[in-house]
C-alpha positions in Angstrom: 176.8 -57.6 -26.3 176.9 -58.8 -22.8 174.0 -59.1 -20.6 174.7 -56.8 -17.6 172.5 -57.4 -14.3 170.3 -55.1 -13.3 171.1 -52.7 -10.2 169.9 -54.6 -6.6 167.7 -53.1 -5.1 169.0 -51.7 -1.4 167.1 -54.5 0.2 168.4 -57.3 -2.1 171.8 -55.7 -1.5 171.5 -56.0 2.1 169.7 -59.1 2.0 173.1 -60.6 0.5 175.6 -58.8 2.8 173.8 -60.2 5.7 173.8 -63.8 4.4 177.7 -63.9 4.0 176.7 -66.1 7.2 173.9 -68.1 8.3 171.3 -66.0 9.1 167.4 -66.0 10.1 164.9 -63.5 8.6 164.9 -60.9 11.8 168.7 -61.3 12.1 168.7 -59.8 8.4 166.1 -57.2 9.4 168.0 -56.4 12.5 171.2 -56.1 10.6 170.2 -53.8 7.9 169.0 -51.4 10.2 172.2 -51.4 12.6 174.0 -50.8 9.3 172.5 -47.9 8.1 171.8 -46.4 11.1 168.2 -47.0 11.2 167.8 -45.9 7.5 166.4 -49.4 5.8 163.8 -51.1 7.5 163.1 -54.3 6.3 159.0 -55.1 6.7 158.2 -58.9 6.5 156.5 -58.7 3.7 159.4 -56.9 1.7 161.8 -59.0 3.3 160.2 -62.3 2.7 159.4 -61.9 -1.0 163.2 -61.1 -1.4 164.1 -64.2 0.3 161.8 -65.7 -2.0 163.5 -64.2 -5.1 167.0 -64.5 -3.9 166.1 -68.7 -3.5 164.4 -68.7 -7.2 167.4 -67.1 -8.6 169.6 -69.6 -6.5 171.6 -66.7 -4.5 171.0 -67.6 -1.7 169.9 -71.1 -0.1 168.5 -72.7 2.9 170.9 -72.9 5.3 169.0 -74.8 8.3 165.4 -75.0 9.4 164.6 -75.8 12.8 162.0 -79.0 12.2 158.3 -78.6 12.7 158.5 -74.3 12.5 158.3 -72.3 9.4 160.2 -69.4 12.0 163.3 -70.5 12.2 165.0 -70.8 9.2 168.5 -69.6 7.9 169.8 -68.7 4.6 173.3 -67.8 3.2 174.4 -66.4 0.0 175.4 -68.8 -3.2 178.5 -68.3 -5.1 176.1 -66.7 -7.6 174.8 -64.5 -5.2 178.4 -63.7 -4.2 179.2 -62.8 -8.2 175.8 -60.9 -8.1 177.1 -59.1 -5.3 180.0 -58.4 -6.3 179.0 -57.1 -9.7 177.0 -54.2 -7.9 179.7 -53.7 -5.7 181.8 -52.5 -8.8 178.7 -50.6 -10.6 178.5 -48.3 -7.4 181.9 -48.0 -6.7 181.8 -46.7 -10.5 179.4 -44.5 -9.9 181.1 -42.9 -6.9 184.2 -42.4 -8.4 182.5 -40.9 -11.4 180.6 -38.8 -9.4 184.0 -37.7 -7.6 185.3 -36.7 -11.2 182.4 -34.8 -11.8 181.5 -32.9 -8.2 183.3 -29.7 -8.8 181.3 -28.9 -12.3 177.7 -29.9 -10.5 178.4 -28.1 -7.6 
């Protein structure tokens, strides 16, 4: 049997959309909130293990790092973050549409 990912969490999932370009930590943190309206909110701490993760698992990388400061540093998604991605992408899009199918009898 295959070996499905788990589900991203929402900041992993944003973490990833923001990286399809190279981005610095606030850019991500400022980006997740315009997208949701204000709804995510990104704290350093939660934002910077991610990172941390999403480099272990090789999904994303180091994109630049201004020499001499730990501040400025970019990251952009892998082609295995991409895949990663995109695999979530089609679990909620699965979800929604079985959702749809189902509305009227939950409702």
């Amino acid at each position: 049997m295959e070996n499905k990912s788990q589900p991203l969490t929402e900041a992993i999932f944003y973490i990833l959309l923001a990286a399809r370009k190279p981005v610095h930590g606030y850019g991500i943190i400022q980006e997740a909130g315009e997208m949701t309206g204000g709804r995510v909110r990104l704290g350093p701490g939660t934002l910077y293990g991610a990172i941390n993760s999403l480099l272990e698992k090789g999904w994303i990388i180091l994109y630049s790092a201004e020499s001499g400061s730990r501040k400025k540093k970019e990251y952009v998604i892998t082609p295995a973050g991409r895949a990663a991605f995109n695999a979530e992408m089609e679990r909620l899009r699965e979800l929604v549409l079985n959702g749809e199918k189902m509305e009227e009898q939950i409702l």
